[in-house]
Short mmCIF file of the C-alpha atoms (twelve columns), coordinates in Angstrom:
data_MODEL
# 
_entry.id   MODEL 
# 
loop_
_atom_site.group_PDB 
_atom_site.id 
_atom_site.type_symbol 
_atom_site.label_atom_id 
_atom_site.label_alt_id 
_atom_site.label_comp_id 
_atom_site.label_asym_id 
_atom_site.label_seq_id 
_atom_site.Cartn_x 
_atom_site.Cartn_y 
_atom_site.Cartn_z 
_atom_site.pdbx_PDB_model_num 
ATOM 1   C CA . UNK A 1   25.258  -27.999 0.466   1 
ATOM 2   C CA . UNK A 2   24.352  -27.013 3.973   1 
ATOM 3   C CA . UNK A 3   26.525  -23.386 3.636   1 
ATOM 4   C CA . UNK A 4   24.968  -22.732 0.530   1 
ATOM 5   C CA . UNK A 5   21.376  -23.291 1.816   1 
ATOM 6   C CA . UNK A 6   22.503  -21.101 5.451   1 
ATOM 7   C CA . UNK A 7   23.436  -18.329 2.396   1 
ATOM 8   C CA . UNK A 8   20.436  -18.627 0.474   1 
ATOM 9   C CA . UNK A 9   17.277  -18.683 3.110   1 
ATOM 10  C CA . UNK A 10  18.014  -15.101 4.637   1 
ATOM 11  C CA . UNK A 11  17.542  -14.003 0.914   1 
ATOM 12  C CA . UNK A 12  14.654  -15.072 0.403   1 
ATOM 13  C CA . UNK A 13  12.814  -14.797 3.734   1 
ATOM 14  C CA . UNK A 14  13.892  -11.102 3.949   1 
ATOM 15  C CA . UNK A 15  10.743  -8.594  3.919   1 
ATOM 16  C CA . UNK A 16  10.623  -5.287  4.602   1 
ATOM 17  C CA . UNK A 17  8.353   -1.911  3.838   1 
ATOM 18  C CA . UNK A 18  11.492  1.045   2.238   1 
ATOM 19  C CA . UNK A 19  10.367  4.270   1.854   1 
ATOM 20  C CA . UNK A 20  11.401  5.586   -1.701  1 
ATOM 21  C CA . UNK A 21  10.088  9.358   -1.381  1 
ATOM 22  C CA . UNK A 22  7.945   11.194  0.805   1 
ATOM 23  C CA . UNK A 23  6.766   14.810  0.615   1 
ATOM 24  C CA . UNK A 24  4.129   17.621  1.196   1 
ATOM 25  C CA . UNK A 25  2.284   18.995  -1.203  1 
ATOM 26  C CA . UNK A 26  1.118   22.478  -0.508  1 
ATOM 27  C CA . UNK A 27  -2.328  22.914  -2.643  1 
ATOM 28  C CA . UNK A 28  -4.887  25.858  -2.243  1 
ATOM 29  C CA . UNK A 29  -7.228  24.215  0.266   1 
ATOM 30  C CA . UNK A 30  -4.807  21.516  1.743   1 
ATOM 31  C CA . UNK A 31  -1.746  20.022  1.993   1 
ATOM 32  C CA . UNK A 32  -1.136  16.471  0.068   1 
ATOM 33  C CA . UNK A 33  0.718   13.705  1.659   1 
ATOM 34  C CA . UNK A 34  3.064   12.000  -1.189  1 
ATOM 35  C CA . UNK A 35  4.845   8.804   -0.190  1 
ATOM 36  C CA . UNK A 36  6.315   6.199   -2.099  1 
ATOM 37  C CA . UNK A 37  7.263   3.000   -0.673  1 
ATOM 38  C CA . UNK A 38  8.630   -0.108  -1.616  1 
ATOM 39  C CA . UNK A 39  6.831   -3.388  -0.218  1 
ATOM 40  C CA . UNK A 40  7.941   -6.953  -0.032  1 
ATOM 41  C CA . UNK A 41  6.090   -9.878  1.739   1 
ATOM 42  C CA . UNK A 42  7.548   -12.450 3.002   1 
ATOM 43  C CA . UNK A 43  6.755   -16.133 2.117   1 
ATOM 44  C CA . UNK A 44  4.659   -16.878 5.019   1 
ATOM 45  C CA . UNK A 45  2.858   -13.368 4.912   1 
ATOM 46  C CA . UNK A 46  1.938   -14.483 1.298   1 
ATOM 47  C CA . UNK A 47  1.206   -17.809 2.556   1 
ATOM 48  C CA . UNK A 48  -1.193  -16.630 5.185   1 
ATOM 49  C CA . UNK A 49  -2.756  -13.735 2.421   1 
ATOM 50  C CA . UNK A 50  -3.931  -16.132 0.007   1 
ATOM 51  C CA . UNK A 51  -5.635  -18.508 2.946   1 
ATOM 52  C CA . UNK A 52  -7.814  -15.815 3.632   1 
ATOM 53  C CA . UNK A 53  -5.994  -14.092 6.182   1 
ATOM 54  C CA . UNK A 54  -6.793  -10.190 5.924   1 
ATOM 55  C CA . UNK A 55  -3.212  -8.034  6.485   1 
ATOM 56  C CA . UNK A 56  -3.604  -4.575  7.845   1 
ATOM 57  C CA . UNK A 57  -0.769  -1.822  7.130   1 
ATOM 58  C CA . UNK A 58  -0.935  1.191   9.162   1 
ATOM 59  C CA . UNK A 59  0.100   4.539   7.387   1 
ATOM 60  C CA . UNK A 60  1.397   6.850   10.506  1 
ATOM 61  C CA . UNK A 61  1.905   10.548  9.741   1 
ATOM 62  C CA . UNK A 62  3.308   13.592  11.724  1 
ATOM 63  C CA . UNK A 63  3.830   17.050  11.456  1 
ATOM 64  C CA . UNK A 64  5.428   18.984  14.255  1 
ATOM 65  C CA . UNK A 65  7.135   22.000  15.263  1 
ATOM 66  C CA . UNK A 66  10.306  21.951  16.643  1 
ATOM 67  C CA . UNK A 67  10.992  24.102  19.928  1 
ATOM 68  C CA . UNK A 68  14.033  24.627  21.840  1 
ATOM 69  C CA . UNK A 69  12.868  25.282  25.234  1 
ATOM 70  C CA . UNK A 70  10.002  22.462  25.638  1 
ATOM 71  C CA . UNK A 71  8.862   19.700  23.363  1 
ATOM 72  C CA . UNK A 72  7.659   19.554  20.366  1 
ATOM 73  C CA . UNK A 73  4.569   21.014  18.979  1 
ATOM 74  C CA . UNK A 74  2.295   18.565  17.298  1 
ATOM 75  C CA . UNK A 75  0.352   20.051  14.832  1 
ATOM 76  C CA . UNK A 76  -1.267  16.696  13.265  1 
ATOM 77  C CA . UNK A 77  -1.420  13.113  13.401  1 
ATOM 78  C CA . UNK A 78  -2.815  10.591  11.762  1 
ATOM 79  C CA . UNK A 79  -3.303  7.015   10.877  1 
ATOM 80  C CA . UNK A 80  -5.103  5.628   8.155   1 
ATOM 81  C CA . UNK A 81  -5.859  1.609   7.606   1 
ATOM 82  C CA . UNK A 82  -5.739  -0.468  4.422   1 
ATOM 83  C CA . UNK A 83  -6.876  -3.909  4.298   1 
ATOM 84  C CA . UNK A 84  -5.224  -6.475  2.216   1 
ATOM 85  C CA . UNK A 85  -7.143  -9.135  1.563   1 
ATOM 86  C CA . UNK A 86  -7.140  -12.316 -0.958  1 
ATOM 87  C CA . UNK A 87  -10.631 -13.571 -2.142  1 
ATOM 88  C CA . UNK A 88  -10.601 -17.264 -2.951  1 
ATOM 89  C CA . UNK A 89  -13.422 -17.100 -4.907  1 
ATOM 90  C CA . UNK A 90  -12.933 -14.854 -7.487  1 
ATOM 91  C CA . UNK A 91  -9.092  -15.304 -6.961  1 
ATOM 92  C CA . UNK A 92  -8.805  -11.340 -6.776  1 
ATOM 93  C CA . UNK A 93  -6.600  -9.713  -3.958  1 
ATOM 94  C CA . UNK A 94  -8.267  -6.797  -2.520  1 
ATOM 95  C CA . UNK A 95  -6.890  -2.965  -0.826  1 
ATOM 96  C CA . UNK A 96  -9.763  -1.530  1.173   1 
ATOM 97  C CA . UNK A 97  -8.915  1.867   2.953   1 
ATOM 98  C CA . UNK A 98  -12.136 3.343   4.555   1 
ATOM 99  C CA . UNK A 99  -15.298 2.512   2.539   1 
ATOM 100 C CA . UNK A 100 -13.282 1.741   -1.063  1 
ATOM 101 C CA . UNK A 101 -12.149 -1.001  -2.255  1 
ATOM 102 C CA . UNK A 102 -10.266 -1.846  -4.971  1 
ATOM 103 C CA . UNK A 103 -9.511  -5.500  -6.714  1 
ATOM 104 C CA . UNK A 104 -6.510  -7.226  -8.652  1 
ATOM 105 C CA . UNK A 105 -5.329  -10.228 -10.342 1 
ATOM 106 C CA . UNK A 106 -1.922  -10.404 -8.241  1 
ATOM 107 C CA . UNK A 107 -0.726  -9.774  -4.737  1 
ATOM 108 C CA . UNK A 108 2.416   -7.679  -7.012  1 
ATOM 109 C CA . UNK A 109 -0.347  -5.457  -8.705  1 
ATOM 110 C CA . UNK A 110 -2.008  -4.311  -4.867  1 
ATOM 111 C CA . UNK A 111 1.125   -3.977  -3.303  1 
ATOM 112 C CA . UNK A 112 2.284   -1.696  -6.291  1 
ATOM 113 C CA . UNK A 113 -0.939  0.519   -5.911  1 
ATOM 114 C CA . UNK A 114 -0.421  0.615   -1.958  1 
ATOM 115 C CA . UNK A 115 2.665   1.819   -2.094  1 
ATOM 116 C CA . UNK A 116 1.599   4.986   -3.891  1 
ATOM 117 C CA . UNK A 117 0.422   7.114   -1.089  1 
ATOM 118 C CA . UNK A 118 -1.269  10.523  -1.928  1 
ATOM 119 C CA . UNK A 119 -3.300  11.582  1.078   1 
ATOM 120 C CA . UNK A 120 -5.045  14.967  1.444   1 
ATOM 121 C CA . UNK A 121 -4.636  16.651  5.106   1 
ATOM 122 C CA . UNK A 122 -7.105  19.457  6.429   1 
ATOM 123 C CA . UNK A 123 -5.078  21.617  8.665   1 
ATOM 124 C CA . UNK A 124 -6.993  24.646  9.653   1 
ATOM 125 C CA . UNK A 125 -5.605  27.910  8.060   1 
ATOM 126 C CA . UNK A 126 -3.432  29.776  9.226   1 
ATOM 127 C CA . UNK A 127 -2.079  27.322  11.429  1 
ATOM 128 C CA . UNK A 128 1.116   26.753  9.317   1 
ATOM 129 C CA . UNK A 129 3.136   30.220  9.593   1 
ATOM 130 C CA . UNK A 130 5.102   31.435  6.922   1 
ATOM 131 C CA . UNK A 131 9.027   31.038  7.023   1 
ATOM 132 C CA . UNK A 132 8.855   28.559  9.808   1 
ATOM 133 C CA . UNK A 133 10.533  24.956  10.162  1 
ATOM 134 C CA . UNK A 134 8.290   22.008  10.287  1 
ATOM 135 C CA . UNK A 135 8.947   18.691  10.888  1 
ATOM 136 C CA . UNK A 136 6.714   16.006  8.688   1 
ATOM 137 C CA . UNK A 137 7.525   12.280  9.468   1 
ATOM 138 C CA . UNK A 138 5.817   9.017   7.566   1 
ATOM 139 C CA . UNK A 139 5.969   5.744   7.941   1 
ATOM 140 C CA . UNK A 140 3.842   2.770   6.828   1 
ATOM 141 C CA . UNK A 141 4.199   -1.074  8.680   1 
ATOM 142 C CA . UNK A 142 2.016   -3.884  9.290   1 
ATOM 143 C CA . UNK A 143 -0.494  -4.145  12.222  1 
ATOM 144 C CA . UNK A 144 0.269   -6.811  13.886  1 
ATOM 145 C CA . UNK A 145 -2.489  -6.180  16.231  1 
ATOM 146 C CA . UNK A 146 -5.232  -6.696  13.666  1 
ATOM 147 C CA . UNK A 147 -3.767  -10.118 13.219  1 
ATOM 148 C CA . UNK A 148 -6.125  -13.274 13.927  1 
ATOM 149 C CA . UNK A 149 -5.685  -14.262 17.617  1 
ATOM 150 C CA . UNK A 150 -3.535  -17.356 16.881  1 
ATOM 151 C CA . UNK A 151 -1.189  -15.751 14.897  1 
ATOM 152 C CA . UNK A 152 -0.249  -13.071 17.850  1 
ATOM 153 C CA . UNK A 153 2.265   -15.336 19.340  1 
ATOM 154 C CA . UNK A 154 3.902   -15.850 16.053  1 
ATOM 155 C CA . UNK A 155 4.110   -12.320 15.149  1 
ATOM 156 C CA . UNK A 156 5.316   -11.299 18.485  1 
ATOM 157 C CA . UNK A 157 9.390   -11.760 17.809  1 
ATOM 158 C CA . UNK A 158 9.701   -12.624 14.143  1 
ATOM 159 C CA . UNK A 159 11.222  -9.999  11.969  1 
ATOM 160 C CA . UNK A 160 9.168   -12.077 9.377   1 
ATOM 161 C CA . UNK A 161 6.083   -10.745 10.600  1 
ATOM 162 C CA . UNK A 162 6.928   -7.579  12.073  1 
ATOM 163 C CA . UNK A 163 7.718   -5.357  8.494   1 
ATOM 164 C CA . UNK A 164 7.716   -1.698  8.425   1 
ATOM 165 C CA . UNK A 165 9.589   1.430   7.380   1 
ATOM 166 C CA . UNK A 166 11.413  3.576   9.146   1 
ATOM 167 C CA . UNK A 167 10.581  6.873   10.284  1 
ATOM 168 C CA . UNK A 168 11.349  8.876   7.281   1 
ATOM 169 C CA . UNK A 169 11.568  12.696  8.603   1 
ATOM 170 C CA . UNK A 170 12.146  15.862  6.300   1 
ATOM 171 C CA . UNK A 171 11.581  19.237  6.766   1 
ATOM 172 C CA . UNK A 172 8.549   21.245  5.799   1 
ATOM 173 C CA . UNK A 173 8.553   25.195  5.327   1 
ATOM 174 C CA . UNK A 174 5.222   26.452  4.160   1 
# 
């Protein structure tokens, strides 16, 4: 009984952010982040979600250009912020991301529209150059830092609080 429980509990605590796709999307005024991920809360993340407690995910994104003689040149970065949030209330889980907001029934429904990413990116014209290698890199992951205070320490080792994706690098050629 004991071995099969030791088998069974890594299963089911195991949480993680996998990135499915990622790519960018060259359009006539910008360029369009696309990034699919897969996300998976753990029990205690869901636990802490539907007392109230607000999780942030951080979506990090790169572009450089790669140089032999000196490092890199970074052409953009950026983080955005969404805001998961459960609403007791109305019993509606909530994404924010800047100023909109957007409600569902389940925690599966808002993680499902989260991990559709399609960001638009103003990089100044001209500053991509034509038959030259890029370097774009993505990743989303929870912001532990936005955590309530008390939940810091807790967060601070546990693989069951710390989720995210890896770095998921490709390369771009405008």
């Amino acid at each position: 009984m004991g071995l099969w429980l030791a088998l069974v509990l890594p299963l089911t605590a195991h949480a993680d952010i996998d990135i499915k796709k990622a790519s960018l999307a060259v359009s006539e005024e910008a360029y369009v982040l696309e990034a699919d991920f897969a996300i998976t809360l753990t029990p205690a993340l869901e636990d802490v979600l539907s007392k109230g407690v607000a999780l942030y995910f951080l979506l990090e994104f790169e572009l450089t250009r790669p140089r032999w003689y000196w490092f890199n040149d970074r052409i953009t970065e950026t983080q955005h912020q969404y805001r998961l949030s459960y609403n007791a209330l109305t019993r509606q889980y909530r994404i924010g991301a800047g100023s909109l907001y957007q409600n569902f029934a389940t925690v599966a429904d808002a993680l499902e529209v989260m991990s559709h990413v399609r960001r638009r990116h103003e990089i100044e014209p001209g500053t991509l150059k034509k038959d030259t290698a890029y370097t774009a890199a993505v990743r989303l992951r929870l912001d532990t830092s936005q955590l309530p205070k008390p939940f810091h320490l807790t967060a601070l080792g546990s693989r069951e609080w710390n989720i995210a994706s890896e770095w998921h690098r490709w390369t771009v050629t405008p």
